[in-house]
N, C-alpha and C positions, 0 to 999 in steps of 0.2 A: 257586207258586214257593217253596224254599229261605227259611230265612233268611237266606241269605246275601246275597240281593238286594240287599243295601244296596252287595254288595264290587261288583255289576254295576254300580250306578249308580257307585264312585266308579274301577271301569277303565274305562266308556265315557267318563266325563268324562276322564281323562287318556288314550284313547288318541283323543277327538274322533269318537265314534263314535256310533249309535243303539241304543239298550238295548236296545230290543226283538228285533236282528238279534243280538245274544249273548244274549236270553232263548231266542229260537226256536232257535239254536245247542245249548242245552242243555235242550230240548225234546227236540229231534230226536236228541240223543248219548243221552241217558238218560231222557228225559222227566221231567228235573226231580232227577232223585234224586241224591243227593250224595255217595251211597256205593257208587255203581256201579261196578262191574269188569266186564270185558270183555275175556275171553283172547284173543291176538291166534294164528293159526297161525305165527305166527315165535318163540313164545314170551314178545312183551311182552306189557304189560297197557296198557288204556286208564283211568283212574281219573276219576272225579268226574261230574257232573254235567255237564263242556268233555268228557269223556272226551281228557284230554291221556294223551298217550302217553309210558309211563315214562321211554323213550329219550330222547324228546322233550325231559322234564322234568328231567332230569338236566343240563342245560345249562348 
């Protein structure tokens, strides 16, 4: 995993959740990598490691 691992442990603790279901989240989006893109056919992009969706993220 990242090193970001530490930001996983401190959103599980504030969103009360199991780390290991947002590590496997960001397995499965990117396996792990934290500079991942992923063009969408609608024209967004998926970014990171969560692969959050630009639109998404713009919020």
């Amino acid at each position: 995993m990242s090193v970001r691992g530490g930001c996983f442990d401190n959103a599980v603790a504030y969103q009360s959740i199991n780390p290991n279901v947002l590590r496997a989240i960001a397995w499965y989006g990117s396996k792990g990598n934290p500079t991942a893109v992923h063009r969408n056919a609608n024209g967004s992009n998926d970014i990171g490691e969560l692969q959050i969706n630009a639109v998404q993220n713009s919020a």
